[in-house]
N, C-alpha and C positions, 0 to 999 in steps of 0.2 A: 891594747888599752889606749896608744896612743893614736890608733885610728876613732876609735871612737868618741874621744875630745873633739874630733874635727869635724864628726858628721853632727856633734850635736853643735857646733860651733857657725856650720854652714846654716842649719835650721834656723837659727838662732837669728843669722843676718837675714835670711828671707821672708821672718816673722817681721823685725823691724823695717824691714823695706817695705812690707807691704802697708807696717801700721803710719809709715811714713807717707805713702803715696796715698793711704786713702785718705789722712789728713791735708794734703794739699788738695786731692779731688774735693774735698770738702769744703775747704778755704774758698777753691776757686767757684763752687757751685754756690756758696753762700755772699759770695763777692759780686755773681752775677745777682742772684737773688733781690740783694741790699739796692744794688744799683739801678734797679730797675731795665724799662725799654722807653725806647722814644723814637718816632718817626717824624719826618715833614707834612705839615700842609701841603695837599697838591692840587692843580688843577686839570680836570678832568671832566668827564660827558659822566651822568649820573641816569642811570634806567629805572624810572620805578613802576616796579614792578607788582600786580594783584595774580593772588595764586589762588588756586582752590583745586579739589582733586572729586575725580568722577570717574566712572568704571567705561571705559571701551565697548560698545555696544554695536552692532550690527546695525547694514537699514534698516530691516526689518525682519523679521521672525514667522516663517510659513509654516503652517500646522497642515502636516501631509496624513487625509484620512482616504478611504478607498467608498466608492459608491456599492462594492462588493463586499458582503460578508462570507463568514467561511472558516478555514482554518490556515495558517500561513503555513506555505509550504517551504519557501526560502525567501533568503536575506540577500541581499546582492551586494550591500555595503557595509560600511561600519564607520563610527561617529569622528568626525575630523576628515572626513575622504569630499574630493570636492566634485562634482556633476553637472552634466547640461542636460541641459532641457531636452527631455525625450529618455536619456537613461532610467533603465529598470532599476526602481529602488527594492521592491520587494514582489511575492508571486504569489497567489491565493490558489490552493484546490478549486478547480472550475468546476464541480461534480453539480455542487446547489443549484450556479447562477447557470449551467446548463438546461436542470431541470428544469428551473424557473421562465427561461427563455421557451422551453416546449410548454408549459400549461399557458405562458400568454400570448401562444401562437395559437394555441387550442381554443382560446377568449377571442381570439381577434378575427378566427375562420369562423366564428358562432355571430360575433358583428360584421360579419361583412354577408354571412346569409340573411341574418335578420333585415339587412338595409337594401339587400336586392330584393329580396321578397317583398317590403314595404313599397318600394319602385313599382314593381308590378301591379301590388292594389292601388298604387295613384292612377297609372295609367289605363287601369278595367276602370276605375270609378271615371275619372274624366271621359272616355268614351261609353259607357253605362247611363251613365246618370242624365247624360244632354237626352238620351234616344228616349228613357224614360219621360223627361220631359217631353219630347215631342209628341209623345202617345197620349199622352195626357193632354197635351193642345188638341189634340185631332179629336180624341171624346168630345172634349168639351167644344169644342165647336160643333160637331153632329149635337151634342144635347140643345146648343144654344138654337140650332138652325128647329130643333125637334119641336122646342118647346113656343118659338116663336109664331111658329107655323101652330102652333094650337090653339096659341092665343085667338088667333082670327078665327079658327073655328070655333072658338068660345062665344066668341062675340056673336057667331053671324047662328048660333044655336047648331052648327053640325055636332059638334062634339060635346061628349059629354063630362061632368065635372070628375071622375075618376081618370080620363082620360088628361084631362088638361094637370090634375094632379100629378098624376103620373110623370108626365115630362115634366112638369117646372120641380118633381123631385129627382131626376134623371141629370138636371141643367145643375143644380145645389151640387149635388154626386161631383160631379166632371171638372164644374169647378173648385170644388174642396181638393179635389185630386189633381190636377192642377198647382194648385198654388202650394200641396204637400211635396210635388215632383220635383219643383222647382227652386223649395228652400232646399231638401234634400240635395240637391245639385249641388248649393254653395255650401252647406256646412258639410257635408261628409266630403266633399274634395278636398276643405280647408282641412277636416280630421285626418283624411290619408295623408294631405301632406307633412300637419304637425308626427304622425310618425314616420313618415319620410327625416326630417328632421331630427326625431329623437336617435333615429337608426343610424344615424349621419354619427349624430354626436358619442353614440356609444361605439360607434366604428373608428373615428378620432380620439376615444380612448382607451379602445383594446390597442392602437396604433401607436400611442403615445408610451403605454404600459411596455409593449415590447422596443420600443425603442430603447427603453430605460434598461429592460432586461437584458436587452444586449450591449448596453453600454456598460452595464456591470458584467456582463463576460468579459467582456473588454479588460474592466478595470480590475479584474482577476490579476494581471498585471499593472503594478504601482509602477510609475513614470514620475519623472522632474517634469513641472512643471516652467520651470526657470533653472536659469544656472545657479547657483550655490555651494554650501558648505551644508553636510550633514551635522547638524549640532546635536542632537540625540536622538537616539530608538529608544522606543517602548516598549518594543513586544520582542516576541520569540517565536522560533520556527517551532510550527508544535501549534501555536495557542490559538482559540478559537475568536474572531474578532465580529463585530456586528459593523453594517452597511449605514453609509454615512446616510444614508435618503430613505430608508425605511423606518428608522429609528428616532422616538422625542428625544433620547439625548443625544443626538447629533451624529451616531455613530465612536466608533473605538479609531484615535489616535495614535497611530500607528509611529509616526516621530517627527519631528522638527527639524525644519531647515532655516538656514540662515543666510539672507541676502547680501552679500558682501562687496557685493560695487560700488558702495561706501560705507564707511566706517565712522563712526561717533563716539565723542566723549560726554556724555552727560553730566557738568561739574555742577556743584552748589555753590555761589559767590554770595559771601555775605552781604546785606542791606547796606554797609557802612560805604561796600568800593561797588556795587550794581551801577551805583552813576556814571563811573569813573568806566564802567566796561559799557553802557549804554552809547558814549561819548565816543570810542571807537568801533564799535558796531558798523557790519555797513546798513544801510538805509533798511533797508528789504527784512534785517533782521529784528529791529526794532520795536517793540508793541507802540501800536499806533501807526506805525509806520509800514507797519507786516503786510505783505499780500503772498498768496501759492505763485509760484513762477512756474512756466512753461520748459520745459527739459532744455529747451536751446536758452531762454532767457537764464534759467539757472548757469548753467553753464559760464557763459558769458558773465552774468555779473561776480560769479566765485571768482573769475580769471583777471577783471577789473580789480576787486576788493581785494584780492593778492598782489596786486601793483600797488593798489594806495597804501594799504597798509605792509608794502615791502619794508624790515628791522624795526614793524610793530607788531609782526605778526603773535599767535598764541603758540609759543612751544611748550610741546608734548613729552614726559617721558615716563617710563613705565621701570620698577625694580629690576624684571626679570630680562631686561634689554638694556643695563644702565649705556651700555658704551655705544647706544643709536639712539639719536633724538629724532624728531617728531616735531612738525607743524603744523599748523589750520587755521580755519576763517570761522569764524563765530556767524552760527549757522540761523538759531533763535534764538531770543531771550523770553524765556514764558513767561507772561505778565503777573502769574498768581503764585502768592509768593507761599512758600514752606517753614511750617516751624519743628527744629531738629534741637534737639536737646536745649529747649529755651530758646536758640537763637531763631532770627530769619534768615530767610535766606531765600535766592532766587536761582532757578533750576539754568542754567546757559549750554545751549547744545551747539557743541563745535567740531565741523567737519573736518576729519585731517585728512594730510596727503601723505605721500613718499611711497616706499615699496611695500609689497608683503604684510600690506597692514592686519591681514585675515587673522595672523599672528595672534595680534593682540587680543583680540577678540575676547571679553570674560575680567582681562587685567584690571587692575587698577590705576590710572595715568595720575599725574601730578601737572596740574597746566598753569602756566605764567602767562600772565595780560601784560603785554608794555604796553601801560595807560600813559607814561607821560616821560620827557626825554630832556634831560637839562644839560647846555655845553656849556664851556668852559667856566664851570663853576669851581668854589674851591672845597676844598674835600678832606675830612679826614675820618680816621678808622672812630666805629661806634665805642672802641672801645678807651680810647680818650677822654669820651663826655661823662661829666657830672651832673648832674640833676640836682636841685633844690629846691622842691614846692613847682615852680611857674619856671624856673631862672636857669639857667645854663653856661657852664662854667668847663674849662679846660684848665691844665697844667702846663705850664712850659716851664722847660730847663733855664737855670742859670748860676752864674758859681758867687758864692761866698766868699771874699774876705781872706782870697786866696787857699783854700780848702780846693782838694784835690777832689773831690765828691761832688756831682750835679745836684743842685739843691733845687726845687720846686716854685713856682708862682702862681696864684691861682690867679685865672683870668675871665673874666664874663665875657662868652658871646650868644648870636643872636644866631640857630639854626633852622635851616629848613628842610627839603626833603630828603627822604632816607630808604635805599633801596635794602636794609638789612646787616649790610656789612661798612661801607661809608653812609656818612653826611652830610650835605650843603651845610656850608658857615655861610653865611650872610653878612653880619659883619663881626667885628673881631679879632681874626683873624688874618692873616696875610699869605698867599703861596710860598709856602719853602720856608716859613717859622717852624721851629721842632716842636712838638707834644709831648709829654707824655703819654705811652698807650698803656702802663704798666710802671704805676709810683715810685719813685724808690725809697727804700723803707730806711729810717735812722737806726743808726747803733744806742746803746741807752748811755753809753758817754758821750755821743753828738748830743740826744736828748737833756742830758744833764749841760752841755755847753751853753746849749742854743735858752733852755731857761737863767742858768749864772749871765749871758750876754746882755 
């Protein structure tokens, strides 16, 4: 029994001890509460900073289709795997583009007999056709000599007018024949040669045809055409695909690469701050301003506008990386502006550096402009400021009338720029005056004082 008085006796003091201690935890938490917080005015370098965010994007995006149709036989890769130029992306059944390569070798031995045979009747016609003329000169001169010699027999009464008829229709004859021999010469020489010609041209396109055919043999095997990243496949080993060259729609798409020798964030900056990033722009990126640069010029001037704007640069960072940041050089600003949910907005495309950026690729970045850079200004936390209408106002501490408690003053100043978390005072203020950043609240028997005072 009399143990039991003691264990309910020990409960008993560890009830009150604790309803003890959570009351002073209370006192003290409501002590802090009451009393508020206050910091100094400091002076300090103020960054303001324009943010906007845009998705990580590749140079550029190659759509890899095959001049061979068919059915794919294998897949050499798989999407995120990275390649050069010349690796086997994918293999097509050669069975088709084989076939196709023997019927337009079978086209192209039928143009190559047709245009040596057309050879051959240019060169019968050109030696034909002169000898024909010649023969026809040679009548016609026996008729001319025939008939001339009649003449005078006509005149002088030997001969008679059936006679004289006779040759000057013999002379008509030789020369009609003649002068048919002779156009004959130049239009059927010009006619073998224009099929000479045609024979030519359908021989340059059985030629061209099989070139094609073999070039899709070829392309039975899919190759990089550049070094890259596989960013997606479309198809499947199995599926039957159509030829990029033979087909209106362009051929079947076999998958997507992606250029990663540089990397882009494409952000949207609002109308309000585009000046303000226009302003540190370099030259080259500017509209108005804008020209295409030369691979060495580019080069060069990214490596320039990384020195000018060395601790104005644009940092980069991405959720899925918080603990590595990211830089770049504001690469264009596109002149034509965008509207997104009511607002404007201007598209800014900015190249970054550092390692491993392929990474990012798809992310979403978060980019800061340091548009403008203020030293030894003086500073305090946003959260000190008052507002009223137009007007602006701070609290500073000071005691009362020997009252142990910080009592408040309200004071007008004049601010300026504000990177988010501090703000330029202008005037007002002075370095290393305290603030309130966090009022301290009255008891309602202070309340009841300060109105009885």
């Amino acid at each position: 029994m009399k143990r039991k008085y003691i264990v309910i006796g020990v409960v008993l003091l560890v009830v009150v001890g604790g309803i003890i201690t959570l009351s002073v935890a209370n006192i003290s938490m409501s002590n802090k509460w009451l009393d508020g917080e206050q910091e100094k005015a400091i002076k300090g370098d103020l960054v303001i900073p324009v943010t906007a965010t845009g998705t990580v994007q590749a140079n550029k995006i190659i759509q890899i289709k095959s001049k061979a149709g068919g059915q794919v036989s294998k897949i050499f890769v798989v999407e995120g795997q990275m390649v050069k130029e010349g690796d086997i992306l994918a293999e097509l059944d050669p069975v088709d583009e084989k076939r196709n390569v023997e019927a337009r070798q079978a086209e192209m031995d039928r143009a190559k007999s047709a245009y040596e045979k057309a050879l051959i009747a240019l060169d019968n016609q050109k030696l034909e056709l002169p000898l024909q003329t010649q023969r026809a000169n040679a009548r016609l001169s026996q008729a001319e000599f025939q008939w001339t010699k009649m003449k005078g027999y006509k005149e002088s009464d030997v001969a008679g007018d059936v006679e004289y008829v006779t040759s000057k229709s013999n002379f008509d004859t030789a020369d009609a024949d003649f002068k048919t021999a002779k156009n004959n010469e130049t239009i059927l020489i010009k006619n073998a040669e224009q099929d000479v010609a045609a024979a030519e041209a359908a021989l340059r396109g059985g030629q061209k045809a099989l070139d094609e055919a073999k070039q899709r043999l070829i392309e039975t095997k899919v190759t990089a055409r550049s070094t890259g990243m596989v960013y997606s496949i479309l198809v499947r080993e199995g599926e039957m695909i159509q030829s990029g060259t033979s087909t209106f729609t362009g051929g079947t798409l076999l998958m997507t690469m992606s250029d990663v020798s540089a990397v882009f964030v494409m952000a949207q900056v609002d109308e309000a701050d585009i000046g303000a990033i226009r302003k540190i722009a370099p030259e080259y990126a500017r509209p108005g301003t804008t020209r295409k640069l030369t691979t060495e010029e580019y080069t060069l001037k990214a490596e320039e506008s990384a020195k000018q704007l060395e601790g104005r640069r644009v940092e980069a960072t991405v959720d899925a990386y918080r603990a590595e940041s990211y830089h770049g050089v504001i690469e264009r600003i596109l002149p034509e502006p965008q509207r997104v949910n009511n607002a404007l907005v201007f598209n800014v495309l900015v190249r970054l550096s550092g390692d491993d950026l392929k990474k990012l690729i798809g992310l979403q970045a978060d980019l800061s402009f340091t548009t403008e850079k203020l030293t030894g200004v003086v500073l305090v936390k946003n959260e000190a400021l008052v507002s009223e209408g137009r007007d602006c106002f701070v609290y500073v501490p000071y005691r009362r009338g020997g009252r142990d408690r910080w009592d408040e003053k309200k004071m007008p100043v004049k601010i300026g720029a504000t990177d988010g978390t501090y703000t330029e005072i202008v005037t007002g203020l002075k370095e290393g005056e305290m603030v309130w950043t966090k009022r301290p609240q009255r008891t309602e028997k202070e309340k009841k004082e300060s109105q009885n005072a």
